[in-house]
C-alpha positions in Angstrom: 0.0 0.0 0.0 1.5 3.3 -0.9 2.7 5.5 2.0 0.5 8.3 1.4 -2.5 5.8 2.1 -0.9 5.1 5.8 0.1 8.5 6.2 -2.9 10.2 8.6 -5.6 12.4 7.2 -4.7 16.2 8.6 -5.9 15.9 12.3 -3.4 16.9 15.1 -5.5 16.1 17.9 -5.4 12.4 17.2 -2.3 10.9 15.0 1.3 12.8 14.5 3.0 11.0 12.4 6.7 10.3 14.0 9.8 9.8 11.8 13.2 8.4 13.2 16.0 9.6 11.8 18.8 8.0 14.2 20.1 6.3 10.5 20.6 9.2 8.7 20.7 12.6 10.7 21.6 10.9 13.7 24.8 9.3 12.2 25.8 12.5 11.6 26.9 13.4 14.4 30.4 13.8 14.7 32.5 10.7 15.2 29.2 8.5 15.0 29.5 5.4 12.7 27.2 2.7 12.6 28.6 -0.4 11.0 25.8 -2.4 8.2 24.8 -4.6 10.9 24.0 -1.8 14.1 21.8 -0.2 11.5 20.1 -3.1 10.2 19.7 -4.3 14.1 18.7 -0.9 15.0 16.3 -0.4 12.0 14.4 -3.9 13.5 14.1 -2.4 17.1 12.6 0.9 15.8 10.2 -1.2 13.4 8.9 -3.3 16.5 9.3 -0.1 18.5 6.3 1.1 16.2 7.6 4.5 14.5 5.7 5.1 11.4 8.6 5.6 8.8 12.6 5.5 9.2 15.0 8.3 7.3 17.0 5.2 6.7 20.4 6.7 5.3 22.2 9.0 2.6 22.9 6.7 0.2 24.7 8.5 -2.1 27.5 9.2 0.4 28.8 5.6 -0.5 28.2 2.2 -2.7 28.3 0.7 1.2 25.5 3.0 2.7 23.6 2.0 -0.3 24.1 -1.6 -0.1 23.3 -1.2 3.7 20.4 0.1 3.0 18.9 -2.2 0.3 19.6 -5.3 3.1 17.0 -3.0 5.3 15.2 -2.3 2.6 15.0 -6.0 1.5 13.7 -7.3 5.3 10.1 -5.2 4.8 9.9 -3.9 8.5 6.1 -2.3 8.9 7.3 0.9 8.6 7.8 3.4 5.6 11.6 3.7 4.4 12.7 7.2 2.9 16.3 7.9 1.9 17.8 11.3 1.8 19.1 13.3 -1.0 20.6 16.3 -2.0 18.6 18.3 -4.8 20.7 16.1 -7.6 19.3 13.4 -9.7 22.5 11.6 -8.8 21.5 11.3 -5.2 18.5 10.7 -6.3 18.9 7.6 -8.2 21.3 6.1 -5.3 17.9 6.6 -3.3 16.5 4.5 -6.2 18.8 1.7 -6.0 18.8 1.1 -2.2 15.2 0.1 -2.6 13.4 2.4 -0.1 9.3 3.5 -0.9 9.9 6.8 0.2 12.5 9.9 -0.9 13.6 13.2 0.5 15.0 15.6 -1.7 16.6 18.5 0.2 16.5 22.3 -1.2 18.0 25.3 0.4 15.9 27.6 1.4 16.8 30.8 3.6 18.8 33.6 1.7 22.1 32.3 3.4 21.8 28.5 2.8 21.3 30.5 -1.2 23.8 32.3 -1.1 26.6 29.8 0.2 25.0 27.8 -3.0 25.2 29.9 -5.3 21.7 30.0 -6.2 18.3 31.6 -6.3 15.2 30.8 -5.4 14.1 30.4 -8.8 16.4 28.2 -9.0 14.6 25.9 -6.3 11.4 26.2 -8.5 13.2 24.7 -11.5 14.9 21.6 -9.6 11.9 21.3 -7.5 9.4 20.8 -10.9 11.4 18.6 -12.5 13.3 16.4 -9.7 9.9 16.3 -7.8 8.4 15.1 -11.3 10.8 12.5 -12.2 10.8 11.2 -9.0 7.4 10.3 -8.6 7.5 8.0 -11.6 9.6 6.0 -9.1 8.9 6.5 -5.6 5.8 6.1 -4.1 6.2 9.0 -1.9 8.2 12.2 -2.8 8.9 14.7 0.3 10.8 18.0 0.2 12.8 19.7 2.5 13.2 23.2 3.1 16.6 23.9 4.2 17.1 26.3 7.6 13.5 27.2 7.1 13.1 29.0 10.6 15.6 31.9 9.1 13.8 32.4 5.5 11.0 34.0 6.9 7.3 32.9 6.7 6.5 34.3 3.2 9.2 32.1 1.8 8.0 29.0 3.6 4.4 29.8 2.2 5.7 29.7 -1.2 8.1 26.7 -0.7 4.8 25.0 0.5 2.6 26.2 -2.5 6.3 25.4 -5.2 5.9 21.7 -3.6 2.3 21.3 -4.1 1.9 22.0 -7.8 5.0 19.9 -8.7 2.9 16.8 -6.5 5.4 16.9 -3.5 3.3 14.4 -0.6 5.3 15.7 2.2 6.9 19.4 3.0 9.8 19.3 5.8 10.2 22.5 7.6 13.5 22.9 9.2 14.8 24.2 12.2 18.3 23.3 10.8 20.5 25.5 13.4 17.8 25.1 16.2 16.7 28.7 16.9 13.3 28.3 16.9 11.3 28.5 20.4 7.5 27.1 21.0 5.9 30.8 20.9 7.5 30.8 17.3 6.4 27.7 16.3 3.0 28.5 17.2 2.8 31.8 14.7 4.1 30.1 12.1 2.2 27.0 11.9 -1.1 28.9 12.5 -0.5 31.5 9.5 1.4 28.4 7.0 -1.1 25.5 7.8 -3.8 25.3 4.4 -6.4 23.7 3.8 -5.5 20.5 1.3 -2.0 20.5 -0.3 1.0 18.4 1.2 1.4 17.3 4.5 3.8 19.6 6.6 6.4 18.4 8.9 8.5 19.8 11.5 12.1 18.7 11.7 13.9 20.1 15.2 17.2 20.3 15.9 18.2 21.0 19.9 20.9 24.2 19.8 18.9 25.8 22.4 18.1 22.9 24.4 14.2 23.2 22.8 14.5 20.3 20.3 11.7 17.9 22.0 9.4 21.3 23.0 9.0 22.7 19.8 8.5 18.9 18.1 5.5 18.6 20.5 4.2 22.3 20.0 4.2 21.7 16.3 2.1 19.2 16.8 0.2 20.6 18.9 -0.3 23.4 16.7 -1.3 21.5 13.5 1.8 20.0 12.1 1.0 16.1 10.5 4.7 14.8 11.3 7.6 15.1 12.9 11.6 13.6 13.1 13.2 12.8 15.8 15.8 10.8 16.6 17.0 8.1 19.5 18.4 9.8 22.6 18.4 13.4 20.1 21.9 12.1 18.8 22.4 14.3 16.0 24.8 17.1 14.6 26.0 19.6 17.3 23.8 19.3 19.8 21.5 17.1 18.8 17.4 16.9 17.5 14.1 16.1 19.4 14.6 12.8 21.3 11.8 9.8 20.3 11.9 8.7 24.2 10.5 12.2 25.4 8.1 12.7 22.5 6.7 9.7 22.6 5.8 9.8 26.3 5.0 13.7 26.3 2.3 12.7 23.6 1.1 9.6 25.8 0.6 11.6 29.0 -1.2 13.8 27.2 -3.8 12.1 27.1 -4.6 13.8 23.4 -2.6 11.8 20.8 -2.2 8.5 19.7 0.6 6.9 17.9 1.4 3.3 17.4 5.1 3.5 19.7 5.4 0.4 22.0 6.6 3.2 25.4 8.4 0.5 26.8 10.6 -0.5 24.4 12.3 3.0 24.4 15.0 2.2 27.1 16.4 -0.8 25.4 16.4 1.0 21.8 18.3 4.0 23.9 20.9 1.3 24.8 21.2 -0.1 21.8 22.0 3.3 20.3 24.0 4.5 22.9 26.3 0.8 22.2 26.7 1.4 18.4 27.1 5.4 18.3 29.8 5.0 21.6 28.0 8.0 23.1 27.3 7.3 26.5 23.8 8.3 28.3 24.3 10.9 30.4 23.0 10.1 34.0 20.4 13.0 33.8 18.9 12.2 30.0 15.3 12.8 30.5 13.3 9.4 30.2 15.7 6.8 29.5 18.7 8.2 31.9 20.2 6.2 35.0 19.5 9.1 36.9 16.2 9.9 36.0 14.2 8.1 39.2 16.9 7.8 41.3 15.9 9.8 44.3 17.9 10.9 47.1 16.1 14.1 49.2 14.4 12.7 52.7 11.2 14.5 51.8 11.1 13.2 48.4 11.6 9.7 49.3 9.5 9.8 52.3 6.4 10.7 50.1 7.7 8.1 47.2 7.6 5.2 49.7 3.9 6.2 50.1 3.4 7.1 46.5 5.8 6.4 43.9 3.5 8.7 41.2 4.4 11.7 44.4 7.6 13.0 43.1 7.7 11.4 39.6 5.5 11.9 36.3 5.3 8.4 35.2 7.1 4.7 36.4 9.8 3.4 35.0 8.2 0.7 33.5 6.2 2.5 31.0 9.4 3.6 29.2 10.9 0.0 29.5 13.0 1.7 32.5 14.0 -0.8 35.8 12.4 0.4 39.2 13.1 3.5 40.7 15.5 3.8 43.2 16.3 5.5 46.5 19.8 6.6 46.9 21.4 7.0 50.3 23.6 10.1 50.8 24.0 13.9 52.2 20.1 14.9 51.7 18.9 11.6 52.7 15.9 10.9 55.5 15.3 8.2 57.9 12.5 6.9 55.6 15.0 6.3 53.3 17.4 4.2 55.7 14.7 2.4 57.0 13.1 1.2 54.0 17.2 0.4 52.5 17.7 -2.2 55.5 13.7 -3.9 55.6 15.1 -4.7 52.1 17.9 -6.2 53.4 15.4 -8.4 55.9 16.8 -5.6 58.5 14.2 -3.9 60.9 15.5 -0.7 61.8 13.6 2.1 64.2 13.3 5.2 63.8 15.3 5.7 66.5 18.0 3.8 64.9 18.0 5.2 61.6 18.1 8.7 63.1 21.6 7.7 64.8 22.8 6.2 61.6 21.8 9.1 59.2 24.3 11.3 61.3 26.6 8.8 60.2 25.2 8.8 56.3 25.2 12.7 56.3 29.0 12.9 57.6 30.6 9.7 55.8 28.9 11.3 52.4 30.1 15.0 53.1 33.2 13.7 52.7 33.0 11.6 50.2 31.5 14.1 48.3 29.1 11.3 46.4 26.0 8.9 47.7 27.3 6.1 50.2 27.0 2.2 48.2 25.7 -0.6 49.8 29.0 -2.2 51.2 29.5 1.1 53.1 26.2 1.3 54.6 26.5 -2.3 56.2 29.8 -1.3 57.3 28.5 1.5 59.1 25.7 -0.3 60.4 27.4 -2.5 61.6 29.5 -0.1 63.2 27.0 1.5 65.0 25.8 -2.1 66.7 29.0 -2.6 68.2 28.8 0.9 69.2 25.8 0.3 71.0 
């Protein structure tokens, strides 16, 4: 079935359509390489994961990035494959030959992105008519790209849009290419460039300003049919909207639907973080080690009553292991007592009072959260103290 037939009618209260690009944009990122077999592995976990279509690869950039991605192409995951290209019919052909449904063809837009071309926007118009129109003998889904789209101005996004439609582009990618753009923008823009009818618009978000996921989900929210995002927000510089913090934004919303298993994101996060070499920071929002590990006594206090008191989901819905209580400087009572009835220890209050003098001091110094072994050590301290 062609992929404009999947691809949702124009409703953004019910079904965004989400596009991983962790094979394509987020390989770029410097120093990332995935070898043929971490991409084909990684396409398979995003096509259980349930992501509507992969930006599979550039495959003009090599004859072994196409090959890699005709084996992906050739397992038919249920998902829609696109592959990237510049506005040649060089890179488009390579698309061709690596066997994907789906291609992206990639046009400068903003007068900079022009002017470090060489070109005009009339010149856009030309290549756009007749690559758009050759392509679509082949493909059976032709999107566009608009090149750092957030600094061209909303008059020349409006006519990219309408240039796209009357050459029969499906899809029209609007760029935040250098990540300047902030929700409030977003907002404006979508509300004065969304039409009634012509091609499907999607947001593409890059995270210079730390507002990657943010403006992904106020695009949405604001009318947008699609969006790309990528695994952990690996991507150039600093990265694009994460798939892990869309994904569960949009489910505790309560508003959208999409087809994403939530609890496979932590072990797709892993997998990524294996084959690109860049580690998970401690703090990554959703699928980080540090993300429901809790250490302040009031915090922890009210988790051991309610674990929904000081987090906004559990673990378990993004694939994560349970949360966890840490024992260190801010630490409570609560927290001592409930570490050693896990270790088939019955403190009282009393007793864990004595010992969190103990906690408070030992981790001062250590500058860091006590581990177990040195807990039991100064418990066991303590007993012979009397």
């Amino acid at each position: 079935m062609p992929i404009t037939a999947t691809h949702p009618a124009r409703n953004p209260a019910r079904r965004p359509w989400i596009i991983d690009t962790t094979l394509r944009d987020g390989e770029q990122a410097p120093g990332v390489v995935f070898s043929a077999a971490e991409k084909k592995e990684l396409a398979m976990l995003l096509g259980e994961c349930g992501v509507d279509e992969l930006e599979i690869g550039y495959p003009a950039i090599s004859p072994e990035e196409e090959n890699s991605i005709r084996s992906i192409a050739a397992l038919h995951l249920p998902l829609a494959l696109t592959g990237w290209a510049r506005a040649k019919w060089e890179d488009i052909e390579a698309v061709l030959r690596s066997g994907t449904e789906g291609v992206h063809i990639s046009f400068p837009l903003s007068p900079l992105y022009l002017e470090l071309m060489g070109r005009n926007y009339s010149w856009v118009q030309d290549q756009m008519m007749e690559l758009v129109s050759r392509a679509k003998r082949y493909f059976r889904f032709v999107s566009v790209g608009a090149q750092d789209s957030t600094r061209a101005g909303t008059d020349s996004i409006r006519q990219f849009i309408a240039d796209a439609a009357s050459c029969g582009a499906e899809r029209v990618r609007i760029a935040d290419t250098v990540g300047i753009a902030t929700p409030p923008m977003l907002t404006e823009l979508f509300r004065e460039l969304l039409p009634t009818g012509g091609p499907f618009l999607e947001f593409h978000a890059h995270n210079d300003l730390g507002m990657a996921t943010a403006n992904a989900f106020t695009a949405i929210a604001n009318g947008c049919d699609a969006v790309s995002v990528s695994v952990t927000g690996l991507g150039e510089r600093a990265g694009n909207a994460a798939l892990e913090e869309l994904a569960i934004a949009l489910k505790l919303s309560g508003t959208y639907e999409t087809l994403i298993d939530t609890t496979a994101l932590t072990r797709i996060a892993l997998a990524v973080s294996r084959a690109s070499g860049r580690t998970i920071q401690p703090q990554k929002a959703v699928v980080g080690e540090a993300a429901f590990q809790h250490e302040s006594g009031i915090h922890c206090a009210a988790l051991l009553k309610d674990p929904l008191s000081y987090q906004p989901f559990l673990p378990a819905l993004a694939g994560g292991a349970e949360h966890a209580l840490i024992i260190g400087k801010h630490s409570g009572s609560a927290s001592i007592q409930d570490y050693f009835w896990r270790k088939g220890v019955d403190l009282s209050r009393q007793e864990a009072l004595k010992m969190l003098i103990g906690v408070r001091r030992a981790s001062s110094e250590k500058k860091r959260a006590l581990t177990p072994d040195e807990l039991e050590t100064l418990h066991r301290r303590l007993q012979k103290e009397g």
